[in-house]
Each structure stands twice: as C-alpha cells, then as structure tokens.
C-alpha positions as CSV (number, residue, x, y, z in Angstrom):
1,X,11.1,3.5,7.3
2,X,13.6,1.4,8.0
3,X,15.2,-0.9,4.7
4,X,17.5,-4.0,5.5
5,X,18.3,-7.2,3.3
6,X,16.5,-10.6,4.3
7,X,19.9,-11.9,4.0
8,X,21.0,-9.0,6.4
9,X,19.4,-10.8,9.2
10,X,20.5,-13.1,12.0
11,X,18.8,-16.9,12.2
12,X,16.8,-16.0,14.9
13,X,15.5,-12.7,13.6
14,X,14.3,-15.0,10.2
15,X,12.6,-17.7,12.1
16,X,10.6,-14.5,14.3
17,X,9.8,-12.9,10.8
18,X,9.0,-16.6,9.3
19,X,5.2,-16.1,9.8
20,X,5.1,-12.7,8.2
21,X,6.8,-14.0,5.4
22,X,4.0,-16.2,5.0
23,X,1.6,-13.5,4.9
24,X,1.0,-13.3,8.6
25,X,1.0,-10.3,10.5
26,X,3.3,-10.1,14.0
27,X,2.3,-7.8,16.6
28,X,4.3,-7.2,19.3
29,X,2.9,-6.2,22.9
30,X,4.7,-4.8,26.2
31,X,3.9,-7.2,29.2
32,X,1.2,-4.9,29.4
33,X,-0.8,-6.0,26.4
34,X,-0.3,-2.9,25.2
35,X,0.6,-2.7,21.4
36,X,4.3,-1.9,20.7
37,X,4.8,-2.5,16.9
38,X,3.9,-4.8,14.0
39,X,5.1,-6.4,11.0
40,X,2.6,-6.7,8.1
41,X,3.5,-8.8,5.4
42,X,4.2,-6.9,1.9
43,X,2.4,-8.8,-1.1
44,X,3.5,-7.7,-4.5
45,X,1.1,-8.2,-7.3
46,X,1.2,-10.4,-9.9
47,X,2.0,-9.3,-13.2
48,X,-1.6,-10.0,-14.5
49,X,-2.8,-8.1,-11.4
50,X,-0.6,-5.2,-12.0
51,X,-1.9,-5.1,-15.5
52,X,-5.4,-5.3,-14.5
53,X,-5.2,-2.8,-12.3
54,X,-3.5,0.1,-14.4
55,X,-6.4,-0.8,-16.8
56,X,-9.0,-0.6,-14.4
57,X,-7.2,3.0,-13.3
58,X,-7.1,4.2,-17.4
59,X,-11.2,3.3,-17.0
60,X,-11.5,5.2,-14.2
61,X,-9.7,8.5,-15.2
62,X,-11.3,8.1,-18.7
63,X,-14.5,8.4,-16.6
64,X,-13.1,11.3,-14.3
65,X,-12.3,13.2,-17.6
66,X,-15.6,13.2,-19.1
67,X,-17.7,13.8,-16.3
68,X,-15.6,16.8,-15.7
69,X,-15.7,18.0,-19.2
70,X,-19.6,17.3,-19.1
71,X,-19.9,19.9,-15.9
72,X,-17.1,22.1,-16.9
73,X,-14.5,21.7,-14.2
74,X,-10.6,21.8,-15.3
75,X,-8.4,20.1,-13.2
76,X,-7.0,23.5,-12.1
77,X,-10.4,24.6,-10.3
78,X,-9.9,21.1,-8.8
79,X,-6.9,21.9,-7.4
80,X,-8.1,25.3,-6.0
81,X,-10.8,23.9,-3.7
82,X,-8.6,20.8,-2.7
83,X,-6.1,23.9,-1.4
84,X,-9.2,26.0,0.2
C-alpha cells in the first residue's frame, strides 16, 4: 500500500480523485476494457458508529464465550483445529 498526503497531490490528480472523495469508486481500464486498478473511497465511521459497533462485538464474544464454555471448548482446542 501505497500512503501519500491529499495535500501531496498535483491539481489535476485531486480533480481525477474528486469523485472518490465523494464516495465514488474510480476504475481504471486499458483501451482494452480490461480492468487496470481502482480507487475505492475510505469511509471512517462515526463516533456513535464506532461505539455501536465495539458494543455490538462485546455481545458477540460474550456469546462466543458461553456457548463455548456450555460445550467445553477452550480457546486453545480452537486454535489447534484452525492450524490442522
């Protein structure tokens, strides 16, 4: 992956990237029509989205844990057959 500063970039670049920036995504194509590469527009979550998704993630290993203590699986037998 490849990192570089918004500001970084020449005018042109930004007004190619404009449309991902709005949440579009740019593929480019060879004359062709073959598919050379894409841009795909990052979205960060909100604050209340980040929130409700580490909750959500709490429920869901609160559940994990308890179904495996209910058939008697430690997390260490799951890591054995995810390595088999």
């Amino acid at each position: 992956m490849v990192r570089i500063r918004l500001s970084e970039l020449d005018d042109a670049v930004k007004a190619f990237l404009a449309s991902a920036c709005q949440g579009e995504t740019i593929v480019v194509e060879d004359d062709d029509g073959r598919l050379q590469c894409g841009v795909t527009p990052y979205a960060q979550a909100s604050p209340a989205e980040r929130q409700a998704a580490l909750a959500a993630l709490g429920r869901l290993q609160q559940k994990t844990a308890k179904a495996m203590m209910e058939c008697g699986v430690t997390e260490a037998d799951v890591d054995r057959e995810l390595q088999d």
